[in-house]
C-alpha positions in Angstrom: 96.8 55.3 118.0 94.2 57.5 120.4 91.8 54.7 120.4 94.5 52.2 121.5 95.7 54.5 124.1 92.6 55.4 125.8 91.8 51.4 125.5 95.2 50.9 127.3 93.8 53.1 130.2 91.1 50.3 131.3 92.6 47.3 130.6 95.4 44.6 129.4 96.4 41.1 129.0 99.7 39.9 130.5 101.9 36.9 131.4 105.1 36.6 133.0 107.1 34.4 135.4 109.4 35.9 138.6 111.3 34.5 141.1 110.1 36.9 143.9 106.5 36.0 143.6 104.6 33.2 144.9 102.4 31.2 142.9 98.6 30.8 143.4 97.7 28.3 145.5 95.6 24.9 143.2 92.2 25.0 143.2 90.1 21.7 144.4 89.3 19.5 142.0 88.3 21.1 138.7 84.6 19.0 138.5 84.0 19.8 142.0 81.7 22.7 142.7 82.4 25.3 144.9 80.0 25.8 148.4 77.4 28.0 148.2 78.0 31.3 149.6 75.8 34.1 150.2 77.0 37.6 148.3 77.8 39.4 151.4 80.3 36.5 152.4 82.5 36.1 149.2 82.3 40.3 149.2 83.8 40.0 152.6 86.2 37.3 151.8 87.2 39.7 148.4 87.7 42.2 150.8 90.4 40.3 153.1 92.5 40.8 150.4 94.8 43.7 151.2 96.4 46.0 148.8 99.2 48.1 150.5 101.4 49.4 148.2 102.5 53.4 147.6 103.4 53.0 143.6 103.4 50.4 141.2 105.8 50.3 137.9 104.7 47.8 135.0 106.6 47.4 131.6 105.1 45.6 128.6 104.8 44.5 125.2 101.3 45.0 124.5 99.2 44.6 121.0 95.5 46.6 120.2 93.8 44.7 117.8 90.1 45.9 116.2 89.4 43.6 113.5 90.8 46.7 110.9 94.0 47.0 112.3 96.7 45.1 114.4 99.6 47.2 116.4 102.0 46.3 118.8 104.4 48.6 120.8 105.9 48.7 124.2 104.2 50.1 127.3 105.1 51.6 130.6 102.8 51.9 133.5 103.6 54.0 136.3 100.7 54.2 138.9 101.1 56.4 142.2 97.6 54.8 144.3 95.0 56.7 144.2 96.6 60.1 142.7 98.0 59.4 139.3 98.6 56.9 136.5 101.0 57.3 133.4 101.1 55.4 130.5 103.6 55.9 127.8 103.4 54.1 124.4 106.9 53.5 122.6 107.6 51.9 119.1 111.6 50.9 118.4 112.2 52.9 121.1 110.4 56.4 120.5 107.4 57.5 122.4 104.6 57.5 120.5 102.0 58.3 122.8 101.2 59.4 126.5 98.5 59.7 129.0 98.1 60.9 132.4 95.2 60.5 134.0 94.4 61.9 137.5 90.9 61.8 139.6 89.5 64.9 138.3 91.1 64.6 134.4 92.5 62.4 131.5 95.1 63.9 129.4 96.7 62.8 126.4 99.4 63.0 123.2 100.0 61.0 120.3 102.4 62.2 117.9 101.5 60.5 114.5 99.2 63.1 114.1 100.7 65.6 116.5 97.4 66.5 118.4 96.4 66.2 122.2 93.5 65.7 124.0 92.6 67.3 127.8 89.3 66.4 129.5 87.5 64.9 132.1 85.7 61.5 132.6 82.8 62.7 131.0 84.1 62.5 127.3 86.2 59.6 128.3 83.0 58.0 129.3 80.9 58.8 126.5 83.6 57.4 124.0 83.5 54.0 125.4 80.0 53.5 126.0 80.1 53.3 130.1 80.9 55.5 133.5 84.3 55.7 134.2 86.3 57.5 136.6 89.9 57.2 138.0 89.3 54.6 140.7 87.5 52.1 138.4 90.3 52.2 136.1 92.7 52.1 138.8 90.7 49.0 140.0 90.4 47.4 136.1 94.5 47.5 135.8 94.9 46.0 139.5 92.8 43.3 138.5 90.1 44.7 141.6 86.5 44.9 141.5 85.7 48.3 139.5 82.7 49.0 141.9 82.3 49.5 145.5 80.9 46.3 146.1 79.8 47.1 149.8 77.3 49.5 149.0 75.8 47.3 146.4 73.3 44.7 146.2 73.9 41.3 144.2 72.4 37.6 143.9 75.2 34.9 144.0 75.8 31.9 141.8 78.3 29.3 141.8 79.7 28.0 138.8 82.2 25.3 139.4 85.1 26.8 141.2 83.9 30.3 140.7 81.5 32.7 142.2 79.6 34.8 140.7 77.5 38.2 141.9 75.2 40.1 139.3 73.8 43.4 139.9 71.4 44.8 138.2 71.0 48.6 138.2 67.8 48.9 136.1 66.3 46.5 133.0 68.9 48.0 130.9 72.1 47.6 133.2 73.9 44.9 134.4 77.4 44.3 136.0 78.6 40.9 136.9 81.7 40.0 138.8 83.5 36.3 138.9 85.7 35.8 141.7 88.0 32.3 142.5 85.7 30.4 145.0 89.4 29.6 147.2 90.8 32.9 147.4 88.4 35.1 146.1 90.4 37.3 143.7 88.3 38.7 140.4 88.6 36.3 137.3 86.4 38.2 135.4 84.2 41.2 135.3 81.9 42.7 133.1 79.1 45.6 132.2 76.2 45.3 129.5 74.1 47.5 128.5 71.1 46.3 126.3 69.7 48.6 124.5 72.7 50.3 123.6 74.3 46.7 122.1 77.5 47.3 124.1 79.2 46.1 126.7 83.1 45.9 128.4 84.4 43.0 130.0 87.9 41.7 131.5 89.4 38.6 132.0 92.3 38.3 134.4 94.1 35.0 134.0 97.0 33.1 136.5 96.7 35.6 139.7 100.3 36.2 141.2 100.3 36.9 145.4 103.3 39.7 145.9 102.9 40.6 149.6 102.3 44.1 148.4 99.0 42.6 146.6 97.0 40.1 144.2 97.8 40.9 140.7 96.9 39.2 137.1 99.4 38.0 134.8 97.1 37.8 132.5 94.4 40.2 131.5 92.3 40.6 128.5 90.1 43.5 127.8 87.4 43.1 125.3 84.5 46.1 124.0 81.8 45.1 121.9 79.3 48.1 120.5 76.7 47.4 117.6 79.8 44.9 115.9 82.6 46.3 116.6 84.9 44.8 118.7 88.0 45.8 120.2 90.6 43.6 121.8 94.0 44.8 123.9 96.9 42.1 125.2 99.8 43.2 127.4 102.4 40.7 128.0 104.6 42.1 131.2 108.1 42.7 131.5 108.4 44.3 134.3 106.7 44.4 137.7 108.0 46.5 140.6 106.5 48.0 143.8 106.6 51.1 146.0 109.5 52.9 143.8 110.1 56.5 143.7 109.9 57.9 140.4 108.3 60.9 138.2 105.4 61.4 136.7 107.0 63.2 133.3 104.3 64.8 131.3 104.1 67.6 128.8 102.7 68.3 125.3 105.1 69.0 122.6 104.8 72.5 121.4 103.1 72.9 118.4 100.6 70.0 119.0 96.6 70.5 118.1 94.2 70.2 120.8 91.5 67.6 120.0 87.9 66.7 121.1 86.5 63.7 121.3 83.3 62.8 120.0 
């Protein structure tokens, strides 16, 4: 249960339908290819695309599957922008599991085993095999570049209707972004790292245009490190904007502190 919800934390796959949405615009012809752009230009164009929201809710069925073991619960989201994110994990009903996660710390409680876990993004980092802090998981669950990708430096490919900008932080290092060549939302993004045989990435599938902001529908997060694989699906509910609500969190007494390795 703590490796699915720390999983949860940076990333999800999800499809719905609502009536107060409006669908993505179709894309030219599938066999046509896109125009070639040059990197800064599609990371300007990304960047037209405002986000202006306060807090977002998101309720969902979501499954954590590792080739051992198979689990599916019920999730709820609750993300105040740039200050705090909850996530509660429920099974028939009964919480099962929280996290709250802020910019300077990641907390959790699962009660299987009764035990907690407070840190920072260090440890949280470590355990998944790349840097993490609070903005690029932020980013990862709003279907958003994870980087800054202004202060970067990238070489551009088309491939059909998508764009594609690689970065290269050393000969070990590499992070590569896809983005839809019409409106230049992320379709895919991902980090490998050579020598450690790992690497992250994250699909987002059938964009939705709220006038609050772009978000995925559908979003798969896949971690490979030396065999193992981990795979996490969400399937929302429940999306709703700019909502006033708390930010509940507490460990039940008697729970063990943990550390993770």
């Amino acid at each position: 249960m703590k490796r699915f919800l720390l999983l949860m934390v940076v990333g999800f796959v999800s499809s719905l339908t609502l009536v107060s949405c409006k669908s993505k615009a179709a894309v030219v012809g599938a066999t046509e290819k896109a125009t070639h752009l040059r990197a800064n230009k599609i990371i300007e164009n990304y960047y037209n695309n405002k986000t202006d929201f306060s807090t977002l809710y998101i309720k969902a069925n979501a499954k954590y599957s590792d080739g051992k073991q198979t689990q599916n619960v019920t999730a709820e989201i609750k993300i105040k922008k740039d200050e705090q994110i909850l996530i509660s994990i429920r099974f028939l009903g009964i919480t099962m599991a929280k996290a709250l996660i802020t910019p300077t710390a990641v907390n959790y409680y699962e009660k299987i085993n009764g035990s907690y876990f407070e840190g920072d993004f260090s440890a949280l980092s470590q355990w998944l095999g790349t840097d993490l802090d609070f903005n690029k998981i932020q980013n990862m669950l709003l279907g958003q570049a994870i980087d800054d990708l202004k202060s970067g430096k990238y070489t551009e490919t088309v491939v059909g209707q998508t764009y594609r900008l690689d970065n290269a932080l050393d000969n070990n290092t590499k992070k590569s972004f896809y983005f839809d060549a019409e409106k230049f939302y992320v379709t895919k993004q991902e980090i490998t790292q050579t020598i450690e045989e790992r690497m992250i990435q994250v699909n987002y599938l059938n964009d939705i245009f709220y006038k609050e902001a772009i978000l995925p529908s559908s979003v798969l997060i896949k971690t490979y490190q030396k065999g193992r694989k981990t795979e996490i699906n969400l399937d929302y509910n429940t999306i709703t904007f700019n909502e006033e609500f708390s930010f509940p969190y507490s460990v039940p007494n008697g729970y063990k502190r943990i550390l993770i390795n």
